[in-house]
C-alpha positions as CSV (number, residue, x, y, z in Angstrom):
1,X,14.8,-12.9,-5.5
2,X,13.0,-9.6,-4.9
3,X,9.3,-10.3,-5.1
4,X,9.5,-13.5,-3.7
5,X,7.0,-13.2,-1.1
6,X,9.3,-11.8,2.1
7,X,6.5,-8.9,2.9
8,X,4.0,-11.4,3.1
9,X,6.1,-14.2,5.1
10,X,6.7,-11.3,7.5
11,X,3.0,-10.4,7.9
12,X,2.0,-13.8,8.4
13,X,5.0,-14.2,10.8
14,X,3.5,-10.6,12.5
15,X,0.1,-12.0,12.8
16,X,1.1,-15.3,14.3
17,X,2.9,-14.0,17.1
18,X,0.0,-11.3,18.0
19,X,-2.2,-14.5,18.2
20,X,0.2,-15.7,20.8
21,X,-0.7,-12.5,23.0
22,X,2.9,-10.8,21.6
23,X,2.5,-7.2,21.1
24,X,4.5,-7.1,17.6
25,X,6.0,-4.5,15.2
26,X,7.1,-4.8,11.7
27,X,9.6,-3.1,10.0
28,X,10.8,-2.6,6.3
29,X,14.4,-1.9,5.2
30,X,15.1,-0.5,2.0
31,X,18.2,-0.1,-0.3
32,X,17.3,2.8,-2.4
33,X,18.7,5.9,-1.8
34,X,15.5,7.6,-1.9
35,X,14.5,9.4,1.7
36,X,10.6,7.6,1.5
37,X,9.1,6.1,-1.7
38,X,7.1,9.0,-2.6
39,X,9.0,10.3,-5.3
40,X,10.1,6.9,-7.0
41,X,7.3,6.5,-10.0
42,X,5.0,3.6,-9.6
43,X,5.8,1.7,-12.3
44,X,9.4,0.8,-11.1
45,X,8.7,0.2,-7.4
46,X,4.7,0.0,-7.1
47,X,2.3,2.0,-5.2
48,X,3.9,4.0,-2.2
49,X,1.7,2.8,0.8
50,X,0.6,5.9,2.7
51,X,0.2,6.0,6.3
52,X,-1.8,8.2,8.7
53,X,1.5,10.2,9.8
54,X,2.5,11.0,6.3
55,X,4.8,8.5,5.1
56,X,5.2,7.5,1.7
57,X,6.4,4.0,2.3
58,X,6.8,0.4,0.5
59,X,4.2,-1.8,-0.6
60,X,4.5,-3.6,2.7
61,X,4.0,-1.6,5.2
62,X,0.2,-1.8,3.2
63,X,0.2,-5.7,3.5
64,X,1.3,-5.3,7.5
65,X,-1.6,-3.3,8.2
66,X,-4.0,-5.3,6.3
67,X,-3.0,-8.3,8.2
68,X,-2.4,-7.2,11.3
69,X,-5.1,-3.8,11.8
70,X,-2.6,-1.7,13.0
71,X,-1.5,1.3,11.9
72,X,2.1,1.9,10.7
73,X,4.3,4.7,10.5
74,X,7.8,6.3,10.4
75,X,9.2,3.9,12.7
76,X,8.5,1.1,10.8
77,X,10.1,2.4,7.6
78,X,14.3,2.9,6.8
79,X,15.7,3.2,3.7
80,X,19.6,3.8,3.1
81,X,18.8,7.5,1.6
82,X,17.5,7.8,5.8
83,X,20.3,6.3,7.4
84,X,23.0,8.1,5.0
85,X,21.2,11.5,5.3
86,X,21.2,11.3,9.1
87,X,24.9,9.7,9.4
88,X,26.0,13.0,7.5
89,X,24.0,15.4,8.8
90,X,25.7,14.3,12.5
91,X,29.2,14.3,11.2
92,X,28.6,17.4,9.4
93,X,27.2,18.7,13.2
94,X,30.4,17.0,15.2
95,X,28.6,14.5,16.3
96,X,31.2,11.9,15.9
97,X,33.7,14.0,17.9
98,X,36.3,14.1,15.5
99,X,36.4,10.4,14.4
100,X,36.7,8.9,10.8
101,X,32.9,7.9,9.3
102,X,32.4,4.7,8.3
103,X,30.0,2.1,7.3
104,X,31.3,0.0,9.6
105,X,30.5,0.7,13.0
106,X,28.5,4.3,12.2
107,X,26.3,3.6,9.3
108,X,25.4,0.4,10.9
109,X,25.1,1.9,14.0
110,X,22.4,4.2,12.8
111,X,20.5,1.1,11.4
112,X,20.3,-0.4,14.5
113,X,19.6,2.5,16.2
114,X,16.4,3.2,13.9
115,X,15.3,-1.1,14.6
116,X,15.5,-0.3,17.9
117,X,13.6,2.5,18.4
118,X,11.1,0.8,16.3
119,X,10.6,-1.7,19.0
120,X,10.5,1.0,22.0
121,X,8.0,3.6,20.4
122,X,5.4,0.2,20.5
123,X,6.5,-1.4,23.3
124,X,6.5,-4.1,21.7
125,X,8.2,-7.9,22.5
126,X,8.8,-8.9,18.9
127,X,10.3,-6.3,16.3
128,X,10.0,-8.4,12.8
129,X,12.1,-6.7,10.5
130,X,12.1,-7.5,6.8
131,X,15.2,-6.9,4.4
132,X,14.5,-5.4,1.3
133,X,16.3,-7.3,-1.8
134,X,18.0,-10.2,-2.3
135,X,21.2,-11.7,-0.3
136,X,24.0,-11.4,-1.6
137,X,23.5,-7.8,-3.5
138,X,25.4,-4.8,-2.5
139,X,23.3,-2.4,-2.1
140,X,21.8,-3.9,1.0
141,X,25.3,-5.5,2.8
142,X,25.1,-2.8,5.5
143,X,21.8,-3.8,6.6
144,X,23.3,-7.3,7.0
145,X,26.1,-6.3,9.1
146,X,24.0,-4.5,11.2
147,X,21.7,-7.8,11.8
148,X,25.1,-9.9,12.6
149,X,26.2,-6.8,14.9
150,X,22.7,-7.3,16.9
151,X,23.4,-10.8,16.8
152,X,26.4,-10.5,19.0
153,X,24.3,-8.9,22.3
154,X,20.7,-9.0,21.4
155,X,18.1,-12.1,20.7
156,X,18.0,-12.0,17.1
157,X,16.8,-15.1,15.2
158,X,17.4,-15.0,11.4
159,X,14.9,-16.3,8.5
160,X,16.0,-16.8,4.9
161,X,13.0,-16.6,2.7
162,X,14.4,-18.1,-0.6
163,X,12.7,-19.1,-4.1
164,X,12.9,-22.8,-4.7
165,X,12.2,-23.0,-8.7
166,X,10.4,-26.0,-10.4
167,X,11.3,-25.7,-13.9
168,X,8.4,-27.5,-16.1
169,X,10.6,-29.2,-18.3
170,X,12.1,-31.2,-15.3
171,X,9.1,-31.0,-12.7
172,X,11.1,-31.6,-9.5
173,X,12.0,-28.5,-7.4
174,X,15.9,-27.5,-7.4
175,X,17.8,-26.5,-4.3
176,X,21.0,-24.7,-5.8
177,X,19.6,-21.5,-5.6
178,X,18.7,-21.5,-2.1
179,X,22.5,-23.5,-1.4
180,X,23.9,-19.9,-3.0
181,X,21.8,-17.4,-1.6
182,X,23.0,-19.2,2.1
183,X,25.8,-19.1,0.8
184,X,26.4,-15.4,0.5
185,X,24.9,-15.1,4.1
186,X,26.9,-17.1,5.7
187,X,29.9,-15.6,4.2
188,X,28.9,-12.2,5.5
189,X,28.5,-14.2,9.1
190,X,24.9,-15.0,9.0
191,X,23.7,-18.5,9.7
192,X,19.9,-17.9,8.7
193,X,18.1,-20.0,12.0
194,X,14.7,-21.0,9.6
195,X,14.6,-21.5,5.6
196,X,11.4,-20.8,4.2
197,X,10.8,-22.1,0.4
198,X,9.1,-20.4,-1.9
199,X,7.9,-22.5,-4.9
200,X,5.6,-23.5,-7.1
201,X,4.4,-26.0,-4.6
202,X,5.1,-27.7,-2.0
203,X,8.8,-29.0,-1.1
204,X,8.6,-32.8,-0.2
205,X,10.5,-34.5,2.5
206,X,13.7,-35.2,0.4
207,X,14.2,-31.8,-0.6
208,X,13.5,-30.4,2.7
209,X,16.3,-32.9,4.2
210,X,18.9,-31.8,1.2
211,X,18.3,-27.9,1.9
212,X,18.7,-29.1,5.7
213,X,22.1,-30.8,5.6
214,X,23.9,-28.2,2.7
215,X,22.6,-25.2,4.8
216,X,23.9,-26.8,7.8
217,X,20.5,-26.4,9.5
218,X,17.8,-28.7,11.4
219,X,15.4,-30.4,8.8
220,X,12.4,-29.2,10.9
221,X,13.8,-25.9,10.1
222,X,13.1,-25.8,6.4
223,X,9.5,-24.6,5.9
224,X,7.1,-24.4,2.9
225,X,5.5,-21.6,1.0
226,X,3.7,-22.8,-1.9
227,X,2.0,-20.9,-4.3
228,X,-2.0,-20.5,-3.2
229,X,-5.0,-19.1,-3.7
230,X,-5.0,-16.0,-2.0
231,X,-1.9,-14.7,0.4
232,X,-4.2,-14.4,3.2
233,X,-3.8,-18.0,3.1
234,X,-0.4,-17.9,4.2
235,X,-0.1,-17.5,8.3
236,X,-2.5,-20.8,8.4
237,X,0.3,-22.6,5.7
238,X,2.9,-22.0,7.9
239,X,1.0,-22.5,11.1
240,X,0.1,-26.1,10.1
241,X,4.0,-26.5,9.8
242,X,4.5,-25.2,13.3
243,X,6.5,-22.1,12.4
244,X,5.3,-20.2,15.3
245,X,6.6,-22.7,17.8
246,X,9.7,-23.5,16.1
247,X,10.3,-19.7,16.6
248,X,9.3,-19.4,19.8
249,X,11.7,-22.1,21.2
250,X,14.4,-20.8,19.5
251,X,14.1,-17.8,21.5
252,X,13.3,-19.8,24.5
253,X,9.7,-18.8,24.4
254,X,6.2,-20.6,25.5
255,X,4.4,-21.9,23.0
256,X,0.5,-22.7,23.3
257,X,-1.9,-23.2,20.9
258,X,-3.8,-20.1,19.4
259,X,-6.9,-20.0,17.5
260,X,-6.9,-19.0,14.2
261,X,-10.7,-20.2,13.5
262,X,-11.8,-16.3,12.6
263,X,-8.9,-16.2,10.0
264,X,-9.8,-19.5,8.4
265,X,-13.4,-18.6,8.3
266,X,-12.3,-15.5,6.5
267,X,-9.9,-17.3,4.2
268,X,-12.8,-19.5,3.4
269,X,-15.5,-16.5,2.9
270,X,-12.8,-14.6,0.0
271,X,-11.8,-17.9,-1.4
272,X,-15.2,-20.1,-2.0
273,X,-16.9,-19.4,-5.5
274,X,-18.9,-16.3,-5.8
275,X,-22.8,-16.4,-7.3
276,X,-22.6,-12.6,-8.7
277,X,-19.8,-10.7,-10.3
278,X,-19.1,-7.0,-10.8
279,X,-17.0,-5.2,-13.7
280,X,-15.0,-2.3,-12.0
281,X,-12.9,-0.2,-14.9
282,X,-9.7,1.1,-13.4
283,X,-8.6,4.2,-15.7
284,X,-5.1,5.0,-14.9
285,X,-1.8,5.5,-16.6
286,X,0.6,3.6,-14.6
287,X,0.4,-0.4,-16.5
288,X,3.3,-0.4,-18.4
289,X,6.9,-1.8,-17.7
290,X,8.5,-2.3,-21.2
291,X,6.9,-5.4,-23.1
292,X,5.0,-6.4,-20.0
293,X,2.3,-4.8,-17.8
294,X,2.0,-4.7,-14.0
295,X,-1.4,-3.8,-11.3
296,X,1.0,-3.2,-8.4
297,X,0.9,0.7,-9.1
298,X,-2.7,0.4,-7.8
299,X,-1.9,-2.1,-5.2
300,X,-3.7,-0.5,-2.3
301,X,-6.7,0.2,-5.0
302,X,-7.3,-3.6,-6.5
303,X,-6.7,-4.5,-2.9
304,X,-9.7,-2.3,-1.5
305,X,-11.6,-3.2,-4.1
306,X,-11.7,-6.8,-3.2
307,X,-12.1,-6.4,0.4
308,X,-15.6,-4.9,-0.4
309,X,-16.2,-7.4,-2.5
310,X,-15.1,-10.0,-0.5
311,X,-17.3,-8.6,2.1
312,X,-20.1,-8.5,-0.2
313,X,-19.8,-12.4,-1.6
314,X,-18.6,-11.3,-5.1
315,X,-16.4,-11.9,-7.2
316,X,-14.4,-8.3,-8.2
317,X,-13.7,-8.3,-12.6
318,X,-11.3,-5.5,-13.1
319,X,-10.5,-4.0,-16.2
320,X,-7.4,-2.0,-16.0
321,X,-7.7,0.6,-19.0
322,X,-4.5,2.7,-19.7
323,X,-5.8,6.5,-20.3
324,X,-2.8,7.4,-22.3
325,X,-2.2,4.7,-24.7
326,X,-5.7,4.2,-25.0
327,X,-7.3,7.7,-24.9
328,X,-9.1,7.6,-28.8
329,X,-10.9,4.3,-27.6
330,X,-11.7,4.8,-23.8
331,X,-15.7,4.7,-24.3
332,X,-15.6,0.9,-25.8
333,X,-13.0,0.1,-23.5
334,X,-15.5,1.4,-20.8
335,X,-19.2,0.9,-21.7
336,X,-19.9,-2.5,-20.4
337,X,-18.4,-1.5,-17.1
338,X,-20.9,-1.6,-13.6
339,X,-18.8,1.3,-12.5
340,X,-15.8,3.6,-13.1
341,X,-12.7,4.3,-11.2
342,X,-10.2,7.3,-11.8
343,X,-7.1,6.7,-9.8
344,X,-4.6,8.6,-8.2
345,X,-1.8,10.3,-10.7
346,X,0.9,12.6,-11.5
347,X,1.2,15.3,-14.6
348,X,-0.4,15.9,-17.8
349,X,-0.1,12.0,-19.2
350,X,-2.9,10.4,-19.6
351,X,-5.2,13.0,-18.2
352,X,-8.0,13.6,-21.6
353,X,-8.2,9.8,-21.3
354,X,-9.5,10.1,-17.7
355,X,-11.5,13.1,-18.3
356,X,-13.3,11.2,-21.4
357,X,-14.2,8.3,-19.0
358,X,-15.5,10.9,-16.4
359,X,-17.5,12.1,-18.8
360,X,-18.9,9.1,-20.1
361,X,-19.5,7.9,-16.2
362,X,-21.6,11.3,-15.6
363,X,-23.7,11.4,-18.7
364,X,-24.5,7.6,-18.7
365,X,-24.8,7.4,-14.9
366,X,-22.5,4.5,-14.7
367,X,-21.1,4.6,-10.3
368,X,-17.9,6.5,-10.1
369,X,-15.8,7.0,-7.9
370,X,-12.9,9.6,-8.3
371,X,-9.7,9.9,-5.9
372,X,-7.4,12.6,-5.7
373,X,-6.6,13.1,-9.4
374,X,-9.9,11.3,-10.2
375,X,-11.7,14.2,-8.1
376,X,-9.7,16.6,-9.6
377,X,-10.5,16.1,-12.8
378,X,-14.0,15.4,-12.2
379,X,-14.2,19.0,-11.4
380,X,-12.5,20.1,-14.4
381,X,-14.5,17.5,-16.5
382,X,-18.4,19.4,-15.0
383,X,-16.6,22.7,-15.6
384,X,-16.1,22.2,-19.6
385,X,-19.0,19.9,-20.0
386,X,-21.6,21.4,-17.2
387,X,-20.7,24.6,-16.8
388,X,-19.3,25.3,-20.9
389,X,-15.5,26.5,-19.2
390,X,-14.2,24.8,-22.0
391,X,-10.3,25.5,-21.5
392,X,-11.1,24.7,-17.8
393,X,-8.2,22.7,-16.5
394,X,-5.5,22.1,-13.4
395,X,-2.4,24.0,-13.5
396,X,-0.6,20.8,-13.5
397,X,-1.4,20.2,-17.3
398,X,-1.9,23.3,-18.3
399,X,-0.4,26.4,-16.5
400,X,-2.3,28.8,-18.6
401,X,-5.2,27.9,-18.1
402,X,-8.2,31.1,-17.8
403,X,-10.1,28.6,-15.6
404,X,-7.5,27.4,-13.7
405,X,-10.3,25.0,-11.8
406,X,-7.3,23.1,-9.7
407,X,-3.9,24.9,-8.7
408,X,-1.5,25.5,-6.2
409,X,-1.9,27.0,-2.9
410,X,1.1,29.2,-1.2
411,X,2.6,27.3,1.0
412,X,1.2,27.3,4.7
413,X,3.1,25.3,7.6
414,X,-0.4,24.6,9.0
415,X,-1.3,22.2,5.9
416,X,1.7,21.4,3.8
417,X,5.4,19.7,4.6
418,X,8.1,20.7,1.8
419,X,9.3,17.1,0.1
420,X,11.9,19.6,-2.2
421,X,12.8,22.5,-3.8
422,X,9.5,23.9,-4.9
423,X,7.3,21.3,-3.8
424,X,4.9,21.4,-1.0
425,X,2.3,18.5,-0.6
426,X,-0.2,17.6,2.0
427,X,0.6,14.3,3.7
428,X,-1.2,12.1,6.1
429,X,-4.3,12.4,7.8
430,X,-6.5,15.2,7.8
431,X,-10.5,15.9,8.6
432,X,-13.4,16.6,6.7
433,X,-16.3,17.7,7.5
434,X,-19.4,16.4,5.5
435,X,-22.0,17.9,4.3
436,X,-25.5,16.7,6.4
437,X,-27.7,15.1,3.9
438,X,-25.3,14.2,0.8
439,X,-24.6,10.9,-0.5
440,X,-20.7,10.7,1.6
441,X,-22.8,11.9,5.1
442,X,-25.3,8.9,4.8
443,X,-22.5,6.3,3.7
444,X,-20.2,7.5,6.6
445,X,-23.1,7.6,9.4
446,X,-24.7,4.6,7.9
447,X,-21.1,2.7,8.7
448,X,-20.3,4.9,11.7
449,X,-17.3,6.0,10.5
450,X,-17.0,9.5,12.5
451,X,-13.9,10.9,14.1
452,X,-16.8,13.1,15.7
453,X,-20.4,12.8,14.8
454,X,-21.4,15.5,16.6
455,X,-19.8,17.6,14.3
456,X,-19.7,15.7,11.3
457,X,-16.2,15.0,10.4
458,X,-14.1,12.2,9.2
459,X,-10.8,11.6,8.5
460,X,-9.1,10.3,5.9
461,X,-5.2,10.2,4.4
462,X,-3.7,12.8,2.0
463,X,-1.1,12.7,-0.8
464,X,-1.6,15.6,-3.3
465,X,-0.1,18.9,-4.1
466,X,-2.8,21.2,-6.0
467,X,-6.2,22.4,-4.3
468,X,-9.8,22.9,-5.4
469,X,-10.2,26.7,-6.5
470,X,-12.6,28.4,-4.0
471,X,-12.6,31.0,-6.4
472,X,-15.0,28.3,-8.6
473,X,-17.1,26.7,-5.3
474,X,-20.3,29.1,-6.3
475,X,-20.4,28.5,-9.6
476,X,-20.2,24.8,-9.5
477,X,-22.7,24.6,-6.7
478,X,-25.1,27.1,-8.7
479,X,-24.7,24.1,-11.7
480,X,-25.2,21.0,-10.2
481,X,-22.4,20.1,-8.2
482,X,-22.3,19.2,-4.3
483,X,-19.6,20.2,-2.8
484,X,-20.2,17.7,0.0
485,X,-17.0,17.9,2.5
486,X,-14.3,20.6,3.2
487,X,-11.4,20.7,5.7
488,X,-12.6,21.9,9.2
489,X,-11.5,25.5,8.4
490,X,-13.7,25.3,5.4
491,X,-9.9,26.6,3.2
492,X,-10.2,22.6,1.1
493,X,-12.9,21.1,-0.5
494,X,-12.3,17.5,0.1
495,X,-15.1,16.1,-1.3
496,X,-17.3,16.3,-4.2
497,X,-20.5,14.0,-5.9
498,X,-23.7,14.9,-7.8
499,X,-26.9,15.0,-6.3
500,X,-28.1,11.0,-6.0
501,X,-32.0,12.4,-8.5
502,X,-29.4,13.0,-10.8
503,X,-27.0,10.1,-10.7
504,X,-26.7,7.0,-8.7
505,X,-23.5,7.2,-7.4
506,X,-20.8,10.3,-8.4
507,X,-18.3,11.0,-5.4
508,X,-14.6,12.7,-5.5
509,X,-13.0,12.7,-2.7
510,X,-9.2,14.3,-2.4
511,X,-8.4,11.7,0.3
512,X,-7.4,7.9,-0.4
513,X,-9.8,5.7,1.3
514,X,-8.2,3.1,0.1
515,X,-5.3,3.2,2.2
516,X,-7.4,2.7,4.6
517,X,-9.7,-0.5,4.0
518,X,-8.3,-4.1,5.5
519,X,-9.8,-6.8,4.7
520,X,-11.8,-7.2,8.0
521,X,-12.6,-3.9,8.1
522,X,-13.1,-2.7,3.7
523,X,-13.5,1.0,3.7
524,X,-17.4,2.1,3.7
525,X,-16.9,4.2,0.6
526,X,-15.9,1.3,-1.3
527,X,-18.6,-0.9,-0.1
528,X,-21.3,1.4,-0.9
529,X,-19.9,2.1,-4.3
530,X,-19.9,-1.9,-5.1
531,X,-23.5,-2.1,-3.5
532,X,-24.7,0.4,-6.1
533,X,-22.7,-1.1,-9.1
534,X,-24.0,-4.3,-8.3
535,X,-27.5,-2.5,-8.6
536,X,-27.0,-1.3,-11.7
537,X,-26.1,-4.2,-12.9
């Protein structure tokens, strides 16, 4: 079952081995046809995780880096749209010499060429690759062929990661589906080595014994993955179970014991009950998915969110508030809120809802904190309401706008790559340097978050087409507005707030801090701005 939980089994399995002394890399295949996962909208494949060399990539490669605190990248990203692009583009270049393309060996070929360089670039001992999908599906049949190919000369061990329902109205968990999905592997020539059941709760003896002898496998290779509290929980789960060293003698490995004390300690800190609470409004566009509504369009957002409050010892409310469908009642959707987030986003949609909330945030100094979009339209909000520009707007809503506050820049190699015809974006990490004495410089120093103090700048990740105007930087400054960080070549403003005598807490930035915050380590930006809504509260 997509969903299940294979990201995070592969994460925990990631952190495991790296407590062994392993040096471990992760990797996500995808079946979409899509090159990254940038241009796929969030509410049918959740927030693109963005990386520090530009990628647009799954969900997951977010959770490996929270668990693990390393950085991913390219390498650790394929999806088919990759693999078929590059298997063309060399046939198309004779680099087949003359021989029939197939998916069988050449597209599979390229797969395992792309795992294996994966595992070279890092050096590292373990490469822990995770399929996208569901077995059995055909979109994602190459990618199991290429595994069974690996199998045949390489050390590859094989872990089926399957949902074990409990239905209520029978309350005992049922094995069939997992039976089936083994089924289809091992008619494709995989036998999986390790089952790990997802359920409800946890699988009991006789169920582990019946998956064991249909499956054709070693009861003490059936494993449990109960629903809990918080998926941090989940390496110490399967570590009580003995995963790691059931792994590591497969492959002929020492085991030893690790110690996993610092994690538990953490797990304990974010799970026990919190004494204070704080009410963060989330104003976006991206909740709806027919009749039902989803948060993972803001995953890397909620998820920053909490690690400052986790750090902090309290307990994060969020209230998700949909700008568009919404936009006639955003003020009493907003007015009990400690503080005020506008999210990244995309087009016209939504954005007077945003600008509303922006404008309540200013004028009733409730902490905001506005990212890409939400700095964006900050500006545009101060220009109408400050400044009295009141057809100020970005050229992505409005094209004719006489104060066109955001718009597009020509397109320079130096700062943009070209994801299409027409479309130029900037991608990945880029510097900043901060203004000495604003709001962004103390929270920065405070947390000693410098790429180079000397000189004041930062970095942070990118993921945005349209610039601040400088045409506009003097007449904003003249008004009230700080513009508080720029690129190093002073051509971007990066970051924006209002003076802290006239509000508490009011910072844009056009980078996305929250791609960068892990749960040991929550982004200073994001602490400081809970710090100050728990103050006003």
């Amino acid at each position: 079952m997509s969903s299940v939980g294979k990201g995070v089994v592969a994460s925990s399995i990631c952190l495991l081995l790296k407590k062994h002394g392993f040096t471990v890399t992760p990797v996500k295949c995808e079946n979409y046809f899509n090159v990254d996962a940038g241009t796929i909208n969030p509410i049918e494949h959740g927030d693109p995780f963005l990386c520090e060399d530009g990628l647009e990539a799954d969900m997951d490669l977010g959770n490996y880096e929270r668990f693990l605190n390393q950085e991913m990248g390219r390498e650790n990203f394929i999806t088919m749209g990759q693999v078929m692009k590059k298997v063309i583009e060399k046939e198309r270049s004779m680099g087949y010499d003359g021989e029939d393309v197939e998916a069988i060996p050449h597209v599979c070929n390229e797969i395992i060429r792309r795992i294996k360089r994966a595992g070279e670039k890092s050096e590292a001992d373990f490469v822990v690759i995770e399929l996208g999908g569901t077995a059995g599906e055909y979109q994602n049949v190459l990618y199991y062929e290429a595994s069974r190919i690996m199998d045949l000369s390489e050390d590859v061990l094989h872990i089926h990661v399957s949902y074990v329902p409990i239905p209520p109205h029978i309350g005992e968990p049922k094995t069939k589906p997992t039976q089936l999905s083994f089924r289809h592997l091992m008619s494709m020539g995989i036998q999986p080595d390790i089952i790990i059941g997802r359920s409800e709760g946890d699988l009991d003896e006789h169920r582990k014994y019946k998956l064991a002898l249909t499956c054709n496998i070693d009861p003490k290779d059936v494993f449990s993955n109960p629903n809990t509290d918080t998926v941090f929980r989940v390496p110490l789960i399967l570590r009580e179970q003995n995963l790691d060293k059931r792994i590591l003698e497969k492959l002929n490995l020492t085991w030893k014991e690790i110690d996993l004390r610092s994690w538990e300690k953490f797990v304990q800190k974010i799970t026990q009950k919190k004494d204070k609470e704080v009410k963060i409004s989330i104003v976006g566009k991206y909740f709806g998915t027919g009749e039902y509504s989803l948060t993972d369009s803001y995953f890397a957002l909620i998820e920053a969110i909490k690690h400052a409050c986790w750090k902090l010892g309290v307990e994060p409310k969020i209230n998700f508030v949909n700008s568009d469908k919404n936009v006639n009642k955003i003020t009493e959707l907003i007015e009990n809120s400690d503080g005020i987030i506008v999210p990244i986003g995309w087009g016209k949609r939504g954005v007077e809802g945003k600008i509303r909330a922006i404008k309540f945030s200013r004028e009733n100094k409730v902490p905001y904190l506005g990212l890409c979009y939400g700095m964006q339209l900050a500006c545009v909000e101060f220009a109408r309401n400050v400044i009295g520009w009141k057809n100020a707007h970005t050229v992505e809503a409005d094209s004719k706008t006489p104060y066109p506050i955001i718009h597009e820049i020509p397109l320079n190699e130096k700062y943009q790559v070209i994801k299409g015809d027409g479309t130029s974006m900037r991608l990945g990490g880029y510097g900043c340097v901060l203004k000495k004495g604003s709001l962004i410089h103390k929270i920065y120093d405070k947390h000693n978050e410098f790429k180079d103090k000397k000189k004041g700048v930062v970095s942070e990740r990118h993921r945005h087409r349209y610039e601040f105007n400088n045409e506009f930087k003097e007449e904003f400054e003249k008004n009230g507005m700080v513009i508080s960080g720029v690129s190093p070549d002073n051509f971007f403003v990066e970051m924006i707030e209002l003076p802290e005598r006239t509000h508490p807490f009011f910072i844009g930035t056009q980078g996305h801090p929250e791609y960068k915050s892990t749960p040991m380590s929550p982004h200073p930006i994001f602490l400081e701005f809970i710090k100050v809504c728990l103050g006003k509260k």
